[in-house]
C-alpha positions in Angstrom: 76.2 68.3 104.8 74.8 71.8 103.4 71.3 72.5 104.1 68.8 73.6 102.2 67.7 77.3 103.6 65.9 80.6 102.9 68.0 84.0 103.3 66.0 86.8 102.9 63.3 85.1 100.7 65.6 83.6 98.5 65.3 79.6 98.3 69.2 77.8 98.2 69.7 75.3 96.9 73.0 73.6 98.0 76.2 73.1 95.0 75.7 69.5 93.7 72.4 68.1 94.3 70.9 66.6 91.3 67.2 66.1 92.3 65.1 68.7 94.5 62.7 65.9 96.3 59.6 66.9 97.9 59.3 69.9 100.0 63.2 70.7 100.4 62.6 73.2 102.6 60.5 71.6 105.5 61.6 69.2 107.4 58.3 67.2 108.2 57.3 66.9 105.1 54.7 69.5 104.6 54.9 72.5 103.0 56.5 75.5 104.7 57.7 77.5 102.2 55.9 80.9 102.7 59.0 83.0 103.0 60.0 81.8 99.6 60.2 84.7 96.9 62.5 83.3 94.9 64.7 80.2 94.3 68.5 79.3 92.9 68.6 76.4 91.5 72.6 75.3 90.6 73.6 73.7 87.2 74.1 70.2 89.2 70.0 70.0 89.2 68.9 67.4 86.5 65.6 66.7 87.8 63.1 69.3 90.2 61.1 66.1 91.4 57.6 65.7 92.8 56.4 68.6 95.0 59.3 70.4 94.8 57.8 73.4 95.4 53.9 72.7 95.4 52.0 75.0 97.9 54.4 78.0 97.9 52.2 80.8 98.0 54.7 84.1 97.7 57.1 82.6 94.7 57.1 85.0 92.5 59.9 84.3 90.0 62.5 80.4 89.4 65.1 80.5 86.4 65.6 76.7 85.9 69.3 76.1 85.1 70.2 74.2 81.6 70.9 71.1 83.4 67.4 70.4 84.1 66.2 67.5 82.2 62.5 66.8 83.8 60.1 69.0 85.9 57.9 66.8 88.1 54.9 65.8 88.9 53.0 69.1 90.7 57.1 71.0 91.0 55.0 74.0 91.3 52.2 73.0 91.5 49.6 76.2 93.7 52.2 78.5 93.4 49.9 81.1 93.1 52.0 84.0 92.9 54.9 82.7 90.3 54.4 85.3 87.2 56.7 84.2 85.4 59.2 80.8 84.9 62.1 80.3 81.9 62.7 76.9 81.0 65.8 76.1 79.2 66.6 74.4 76.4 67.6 71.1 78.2 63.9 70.2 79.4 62.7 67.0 77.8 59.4 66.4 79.9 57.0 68.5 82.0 54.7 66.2 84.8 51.5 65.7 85.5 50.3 69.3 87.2 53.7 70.6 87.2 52.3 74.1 87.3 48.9 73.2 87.9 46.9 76.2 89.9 49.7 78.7 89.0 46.6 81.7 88.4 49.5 84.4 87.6 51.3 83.0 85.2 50.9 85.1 82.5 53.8 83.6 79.9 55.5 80.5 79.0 57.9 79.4 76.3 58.6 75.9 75.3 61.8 75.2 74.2 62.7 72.9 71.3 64.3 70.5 74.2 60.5 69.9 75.4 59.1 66.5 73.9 56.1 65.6 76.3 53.6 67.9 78.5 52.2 65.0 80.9 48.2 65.4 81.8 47.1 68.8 83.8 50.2 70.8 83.6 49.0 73.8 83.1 45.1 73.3 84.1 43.9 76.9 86.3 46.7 79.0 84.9 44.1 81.5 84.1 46.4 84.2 83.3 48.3 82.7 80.6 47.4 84.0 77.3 49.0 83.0 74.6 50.3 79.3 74.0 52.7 78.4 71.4 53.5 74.8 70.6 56.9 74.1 68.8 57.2 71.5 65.9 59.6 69.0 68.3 57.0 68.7 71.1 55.3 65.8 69.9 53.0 64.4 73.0 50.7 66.4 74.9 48.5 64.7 77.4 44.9 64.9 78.3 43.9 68.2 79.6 47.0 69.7 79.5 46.0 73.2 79.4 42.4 72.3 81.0 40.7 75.8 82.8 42.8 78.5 80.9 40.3 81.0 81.3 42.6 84.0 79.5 44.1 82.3 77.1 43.1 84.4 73.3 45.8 82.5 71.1 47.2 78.8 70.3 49.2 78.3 68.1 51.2 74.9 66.8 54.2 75.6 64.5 54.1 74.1 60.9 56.1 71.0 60.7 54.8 68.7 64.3 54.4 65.6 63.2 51.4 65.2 66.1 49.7 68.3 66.5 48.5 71.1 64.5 46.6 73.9 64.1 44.8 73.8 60.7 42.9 76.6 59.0 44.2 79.0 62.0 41.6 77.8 64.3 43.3 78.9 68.0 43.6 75.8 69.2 45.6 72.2 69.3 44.4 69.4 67.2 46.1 65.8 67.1 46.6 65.1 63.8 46.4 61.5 63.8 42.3 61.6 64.5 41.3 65.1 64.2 40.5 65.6 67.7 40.7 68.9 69.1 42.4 68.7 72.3 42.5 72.6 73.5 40.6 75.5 72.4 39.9 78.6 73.8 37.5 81.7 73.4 38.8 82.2 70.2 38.7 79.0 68.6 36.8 78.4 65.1 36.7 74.8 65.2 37.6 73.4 61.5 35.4 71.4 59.6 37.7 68.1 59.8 37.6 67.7 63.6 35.9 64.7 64.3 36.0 65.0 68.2 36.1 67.5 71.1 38.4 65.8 74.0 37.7 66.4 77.9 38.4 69.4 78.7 39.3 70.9 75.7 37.1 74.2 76.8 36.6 73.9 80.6 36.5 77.3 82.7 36.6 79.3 79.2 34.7 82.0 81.2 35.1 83.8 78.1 33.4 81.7 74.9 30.2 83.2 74.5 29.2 80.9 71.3 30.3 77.9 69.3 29.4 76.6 66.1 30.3 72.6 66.1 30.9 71.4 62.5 29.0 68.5 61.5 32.3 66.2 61.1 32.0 66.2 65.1 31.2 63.0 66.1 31.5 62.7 69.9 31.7 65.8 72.5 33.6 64.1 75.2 33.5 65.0 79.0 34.1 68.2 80.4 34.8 69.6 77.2 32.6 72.9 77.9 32.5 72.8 81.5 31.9 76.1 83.4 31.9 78.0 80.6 29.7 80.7 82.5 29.2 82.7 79.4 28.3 80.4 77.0 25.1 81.5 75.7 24.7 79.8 72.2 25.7 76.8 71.0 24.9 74.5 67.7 25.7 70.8 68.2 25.1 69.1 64.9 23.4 66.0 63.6 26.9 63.9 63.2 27.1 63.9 67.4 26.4 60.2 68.9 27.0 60.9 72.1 27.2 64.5 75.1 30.0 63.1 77.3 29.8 62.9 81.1 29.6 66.7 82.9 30.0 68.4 79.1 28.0 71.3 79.6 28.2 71.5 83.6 27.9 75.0 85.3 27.0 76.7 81.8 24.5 78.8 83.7 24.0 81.5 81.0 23.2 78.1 78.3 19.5 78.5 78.1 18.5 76.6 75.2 20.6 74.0 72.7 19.1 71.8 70.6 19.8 68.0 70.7 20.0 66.8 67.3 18.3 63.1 66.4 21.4 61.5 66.3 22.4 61.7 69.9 21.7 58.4 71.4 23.2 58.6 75.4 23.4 61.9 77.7 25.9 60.5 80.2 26.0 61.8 83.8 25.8 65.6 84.8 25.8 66.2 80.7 23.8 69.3 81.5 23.9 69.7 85.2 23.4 73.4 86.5 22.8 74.9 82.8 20.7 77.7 82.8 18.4 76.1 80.4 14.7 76.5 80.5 13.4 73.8 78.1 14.6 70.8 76.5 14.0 68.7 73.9 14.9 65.1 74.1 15.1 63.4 70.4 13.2 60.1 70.7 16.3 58.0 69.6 18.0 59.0 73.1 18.0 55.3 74.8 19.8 56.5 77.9 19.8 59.6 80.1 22.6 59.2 83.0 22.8 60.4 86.5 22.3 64.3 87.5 22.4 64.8 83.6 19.5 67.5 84.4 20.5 68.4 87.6 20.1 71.9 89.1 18.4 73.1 85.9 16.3 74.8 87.7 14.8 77.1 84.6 13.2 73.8 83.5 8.8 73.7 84.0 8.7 71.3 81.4 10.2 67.9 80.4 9.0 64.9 77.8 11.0 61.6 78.1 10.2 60.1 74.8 9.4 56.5 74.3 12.8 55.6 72.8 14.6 56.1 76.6 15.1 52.8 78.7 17.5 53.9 81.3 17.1 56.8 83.3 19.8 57.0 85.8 19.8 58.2 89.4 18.4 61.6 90.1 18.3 62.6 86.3 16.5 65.8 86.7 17.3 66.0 90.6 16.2 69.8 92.1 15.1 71.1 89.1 12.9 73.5 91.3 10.6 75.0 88.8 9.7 71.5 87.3 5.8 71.8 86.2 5.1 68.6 84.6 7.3 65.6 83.4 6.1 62.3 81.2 8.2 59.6 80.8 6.4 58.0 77.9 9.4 54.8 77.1 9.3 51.3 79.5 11.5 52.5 81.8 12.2 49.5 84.0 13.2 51.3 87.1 13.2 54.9 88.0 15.7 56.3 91.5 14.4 59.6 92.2 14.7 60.5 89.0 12.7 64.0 89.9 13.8 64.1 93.6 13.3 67.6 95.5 11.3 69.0 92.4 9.4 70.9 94.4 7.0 73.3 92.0 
């Protein structure tokens, strides 16, 4: 039976396999694959299955042969070194974190083949830049492109049924209920967008402001998190609800305005912001847990009357913390300003 091997960098492949399981080229199922440059892969291939090649630190370079038909589930997945990968016009489906972690990635194509892009295929390739979606790729999953620091264009072609990117905005919005899925530090979101999905910003080092329309109803979880530079941001009065960890690890966010007709923070809404005051609108009936955690720019804080449920360690280690009044009938408070030590 031929073996799989490594010559001189190169990854072989032997003549007639049809699916590259997990880890072809250890033998105890782990990954040893640091030898690996490069790879041929022979037209037999149909499918490069689930951590095919996950964990290979030196690939540089694959050319996937027009038999392919599916990438798998993390194929590629902390291949930190791959620059570049062509995939043919055969491809119908990319998996879950299929190139997930792949920081020097710097271009992909789609081809026309490509029908779905499953949830976190792309998320950490920081170096791509430009992402262009063809008309016939009609599902994208959640935070497909999630932590894509460098990208400065996205594009959807006219004609997806699905997708689209309307007004020129830089970014992908589902069609069927405005939501914007994936932006990026150029993004103008359009005045029809009704949602911001998880993710759709996360690890855009490089957004430094954002004006949210007031079609905007919901700003889900994640959607700006660690976005270091984000420095000014207007969330209107159409938002219900700040999703769970939405504005995590902004640390250069210090100031936003709440508008009155937010009724829930969820949990670690603003947790590590650089903020340095705060205002809660008194129809806010529920602050979750860590919301305020590690704002440590905070010496003041009002809980209005309208809150009912603060959850555990709200405004945990906010270290400059002055003075705090919960004013509402809280029933029951878990260190709600644990280790606020000023």
């Amino acid at each position: 039976m031929a073996k799989y091997e490594i010559k001189d960098g190169v990854g072989i492949i032997p003549e007639g396999t049809t699916e590259i399981k997990e880890y072809p080229f250890s033998n105890d199922y782990r990954t040893d694959c640091t030898e690996l440059t490069s790879v041929i892969i022979p037209n037999s291939v149909t499918e490069i299955g689930w951590n095919a090649f996950a964990g290979c630190p030196n690939l540089t370079n694959v050319v996937i042969p027009n038999s392919v038909k599916t990438i798998g589930e993390k194929a590629f997945s902390g291949c930190s070194s791959l620059t570049s990968v062509t995939i043919p016009n055969s491809v119908t489906i990319i998996g879950s974190n299929a190139f997930n972690g792949c920081t020097a990635l710097t271009n992909i194509v789609f081809p026309e083949s490509l029908k779905e892009i499953e949830n976190y295929s792309f998320c950490g390739c920081s170096s791509l830049t430009n992402i262009f979606i063809p008309k016939t790729l009609t599902n994208i999953s959640e935070s497909a492109f999630a932590g894509c620091s460098g990208l400065k264009s996205i594009v959807v072609e006219e004609g997806n049924p699905s997708y689209d990117s309307r007004n020129n905005c830089n970014g992908i919005i589902r069609t069927s209920d405005s939501t914007l899925i994936a932006g990026c530090k150029s993004t103008v979101i359009p005045d029809s967008v009704t949602k911001i999905e998880k993710n759709a910003f996360s690890d855009c080092t490089g957004l430094t402001s954002m004006n949210i329309p007031d079609s905007v109803r919901e700003i889900e979880g994640q959607a700006f998190f660690g976005c270091t530079g984000l420095t000014c941001i207007n969330i209107p009065d159409s938002v219900m609800i700040i999703g769970y960890c939405a504005f995590q690890g902004c640390t250069d966010l210090t100031s936003i305005n709440i508008p009155d007709s937010v009724f829930e923070i969820e949990s670690y809404a603003f947790c590590g912001t650089g903020l340095t005051s705060i205002s809660i609108p008194e129809n806010v009936t529920k602050i979750g847990e860590r919301a305020f955690k590690y704002c440590m720019g905070l010496e003041n804080i009002v809980v209005p009357k309208s809150v009912t449920e603060i959850e555990y360690c709200a405004f945990e280690q906010c270290t400059n913390l002055k003075s705090a009044s919960v004013l509402g009938p809280v029933a029951e408070m878990y260190y709600t300003f644990r280790d606020c030590t000023a």
